[in-house]
N, C-alpha and C positions, 0 to 999 in steps of 0.2 A: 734697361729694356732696349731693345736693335729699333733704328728708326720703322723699321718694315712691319714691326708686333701691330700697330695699329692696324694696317691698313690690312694685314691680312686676317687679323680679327674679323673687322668688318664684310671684309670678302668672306668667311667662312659665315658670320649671321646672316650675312644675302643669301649665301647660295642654300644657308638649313632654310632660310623663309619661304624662298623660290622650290624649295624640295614638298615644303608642307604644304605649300597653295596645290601645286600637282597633286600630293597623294587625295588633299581634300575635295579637288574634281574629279578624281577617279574613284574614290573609295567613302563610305560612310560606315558608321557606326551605330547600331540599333540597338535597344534594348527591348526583348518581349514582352509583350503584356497580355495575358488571357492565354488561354488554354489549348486552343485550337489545331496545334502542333505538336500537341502532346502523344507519344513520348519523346518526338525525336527533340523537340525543343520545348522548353519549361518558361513557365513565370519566371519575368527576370534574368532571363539569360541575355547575353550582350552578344552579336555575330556584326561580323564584317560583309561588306556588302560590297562587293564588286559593282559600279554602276556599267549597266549595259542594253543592249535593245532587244526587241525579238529574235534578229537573225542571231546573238549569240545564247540564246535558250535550249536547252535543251529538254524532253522528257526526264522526269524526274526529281525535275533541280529544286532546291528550293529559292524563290523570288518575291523579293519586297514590289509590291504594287502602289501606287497611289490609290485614295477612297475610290471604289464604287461603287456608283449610286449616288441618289441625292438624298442629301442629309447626312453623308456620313461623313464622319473627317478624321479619321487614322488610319496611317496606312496599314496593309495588310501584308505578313509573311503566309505563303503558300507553297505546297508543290504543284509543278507545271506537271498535267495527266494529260494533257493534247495541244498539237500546234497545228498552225494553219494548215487547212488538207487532210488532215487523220479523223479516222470517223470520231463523232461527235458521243462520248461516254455516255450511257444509258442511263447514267445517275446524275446527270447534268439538265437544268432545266433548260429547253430550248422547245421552240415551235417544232410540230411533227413533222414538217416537211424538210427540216434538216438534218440532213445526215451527215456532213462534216463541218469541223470548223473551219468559218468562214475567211477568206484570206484578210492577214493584218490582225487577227486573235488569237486566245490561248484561253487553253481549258485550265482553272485551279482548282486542286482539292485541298483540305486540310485533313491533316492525319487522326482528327478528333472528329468524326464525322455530326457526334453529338452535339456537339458548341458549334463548329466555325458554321461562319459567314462565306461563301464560296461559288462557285459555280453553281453547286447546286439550287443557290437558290437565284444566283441573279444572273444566269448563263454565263457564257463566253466572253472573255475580257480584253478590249480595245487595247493592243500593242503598245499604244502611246502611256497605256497605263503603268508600263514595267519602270522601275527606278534602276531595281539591279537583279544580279544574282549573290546569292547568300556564299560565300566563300567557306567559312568556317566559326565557330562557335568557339568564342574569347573568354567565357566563363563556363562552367558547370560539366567542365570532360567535353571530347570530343564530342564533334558532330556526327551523329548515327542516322545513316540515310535508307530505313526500309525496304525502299525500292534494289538497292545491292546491300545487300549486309556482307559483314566480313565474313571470311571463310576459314574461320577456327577450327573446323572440321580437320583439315588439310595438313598435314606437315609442312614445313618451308622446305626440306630438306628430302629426296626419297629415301624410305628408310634403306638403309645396309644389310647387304644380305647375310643373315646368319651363318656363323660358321657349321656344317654337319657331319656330324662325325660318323668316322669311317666306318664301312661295313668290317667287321671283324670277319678272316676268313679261316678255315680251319683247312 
């Protein structure tokens, strides 16, 4: 073994250890529980969670939140249906006098209107509460996000114009 094998062993487990502190500050791993998300996400599914703040939210997305509320304590996957400034969704519980959400919050729905715990019922959710945004879905087939569905409809390609045949002339 070359005098160097050690040391650049050593150097390559520093620098995988120093690689996984990083991804583990930027990124989590969640496994779902409960229904609430159903269909886009199941019992038991596992997604990657990009950690990030308001300003990187967008409509649609879906984002792990810390509990809201008192008394509750797990966190919650949601899609984002309003950010700060957009009118405040008619199926969101909120005081009548407001009509958008207020700066520094974010409207959530869950795609099970039946189960989840959500905006609806405990309005608009404190910014501070975002952990991340949901990247993609590590079990159970891709992540299917309602708000754009694929467009299957569509060829990748335009189709070819048929060749037609000629007028026969007499």
């Amino acid at each position: 073994m070359s005098p160097w094998a050690v040391p650049a062993l050593a150097l390559a487990g520093g620098l995988l250890a120093a690689a996984l502190v990083v991804l583990r500050r930027r990124y989590l791993l969640v496994t779902v529980t409960g229904l609430s998300m159903a269909p886009t996400l199941r019992h038991g599914d596992a997604v990657l969670v990009r950690r990030a703040g308001l300003r990187a939210v967008r409509r649609g997305q879906l984002v792990l939140l810390e509990p809201v509320g008192a008394g509750s304590g797990a966190r919650l996957v949601k899609r984002v249906a309003a950010l700060p400034g957009d009118p405040m969704p008619a199926v969101t519980w909120h005081p009548p006098a407001v009509l958008h959400v207020p700066p520094g919050h974010v409207v959530v729905l869950g795609d099970n209107p039946a189960v989840s715990l959500d905006s609806r019922r405990f309005g608009s959710v404190p910014g501070d509460r975002l952990v991340g945004v949901i990247t993609r879905r590590l079990t159970g087939g891709p992540l299917r996000t309602p708000a754009a569905p694929a467009r299957r409809d569509r060829p990748r390609h335009p189709p070819r114009a048929a060749a037609q045949p000629e007028e026969e002339h007499a």
